[in-house]
C-alpha positions, -999 to +999 in steps of 0.1 A: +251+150-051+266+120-074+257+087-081+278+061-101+272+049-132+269+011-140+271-008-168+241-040-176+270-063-157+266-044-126+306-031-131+313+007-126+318+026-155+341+053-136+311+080-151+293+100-123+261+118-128+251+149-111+215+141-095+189+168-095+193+194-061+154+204-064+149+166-057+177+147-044+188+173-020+160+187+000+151+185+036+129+152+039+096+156+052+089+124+073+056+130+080+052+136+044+063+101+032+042+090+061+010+100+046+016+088+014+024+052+028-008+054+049-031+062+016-012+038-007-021+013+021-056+026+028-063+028-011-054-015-014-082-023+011-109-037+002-133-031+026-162-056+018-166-068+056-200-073+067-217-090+093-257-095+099-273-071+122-308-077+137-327-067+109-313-085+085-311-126+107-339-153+095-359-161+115-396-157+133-405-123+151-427-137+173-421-133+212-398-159+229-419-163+259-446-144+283-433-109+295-438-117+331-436-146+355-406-162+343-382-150+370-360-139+340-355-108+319-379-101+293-374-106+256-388-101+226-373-118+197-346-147+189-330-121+163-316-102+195-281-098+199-282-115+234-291-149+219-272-175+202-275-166+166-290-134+170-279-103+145-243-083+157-249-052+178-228-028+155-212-052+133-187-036+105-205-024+071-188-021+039-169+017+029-141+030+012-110+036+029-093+054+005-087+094+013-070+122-004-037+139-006-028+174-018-007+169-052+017+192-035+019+167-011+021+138-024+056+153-046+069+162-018+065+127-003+081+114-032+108+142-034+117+131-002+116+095-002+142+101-034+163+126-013+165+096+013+177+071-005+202+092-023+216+100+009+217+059+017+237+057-014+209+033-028+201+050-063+215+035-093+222+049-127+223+026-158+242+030-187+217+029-217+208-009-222+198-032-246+188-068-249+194-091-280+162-106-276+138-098-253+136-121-228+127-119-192+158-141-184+181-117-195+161-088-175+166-112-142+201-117-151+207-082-152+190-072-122+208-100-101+239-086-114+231-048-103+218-069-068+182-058-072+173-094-058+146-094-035+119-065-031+137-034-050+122-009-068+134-004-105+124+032-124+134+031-158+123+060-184+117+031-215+121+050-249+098+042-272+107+043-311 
């Protein structure tokens, strides 16, 4: 597979560059890219929720009213969940969402997230760039002229000297 090679102006140099077959051209695993979505998600939550269960509500343990004679069921405490202000039945407790993926999954994922977009046409080659001064105008003008505006994803391998 080939993708086009564009100058910092977003023009076409008339170059091509052969991409990589052992990851641009393999069968995509959907499922695959799936699960990596799901954990990348899961792994962002925060999962502090918490609510008050019986235990834990203020107030006096002392018995409402007499067991019998009141025509009504019997109860023991205000910090029941039946009552208003009583503690949550099983209310959410704090844990981790966050789960594992094989490494050999996970590449694949990304192998085949890679091998989709080439086949959309939607990977980019740059021609080596370079700024006169670095400033992060000159980065946005650059990627509004390759039409990265919006949510994109940009992989660049930065040298460093």
């Amino acid at each position: 597979m080939k993708a086009a090679v564009l100058d910092i102006k977003g023009k076409d140099t008339g170059r091509k560059v052969s991409l990589n077959k052992a990851i641009y051209e393999i069968e995509p695993n959907d499922h695959a890219v799936y699960l990596d979505v799901k954990q990348y998600l899961a792994n962002q939550r925060q999962g502090t929720h918490k609510s008050k269960e019986r235990a834990e509500i203020t107030g006096s343990t002392r018995k409402i009213k007499k067991q019998k004679g009141t025509g009504t069921a019997r109860s023991g405490s205000i910090k029941s969940p039946i009552f208003r202000g009583g503690g949550r039945i099983f209310g959410p407790r704090p844990r981790n969402y966050s789960f594992k993926l094989n490494k050999k999954l996970k590449a694949l994922a990304r192998k085949s997230a890679f091998t989709m977009k080439a086949k959309e046409k939607a990977i980019v080659v740059l021609e080596d760039f370079t700024f006169e001064v670095p400033k992060t105008s000159s980065y946005s003008e650059m990627l509004s002229n390759l039409g990265f505006d919006g949510k994109k994803n940009f992989i660049s391998p930065w040298r460093f000297k």
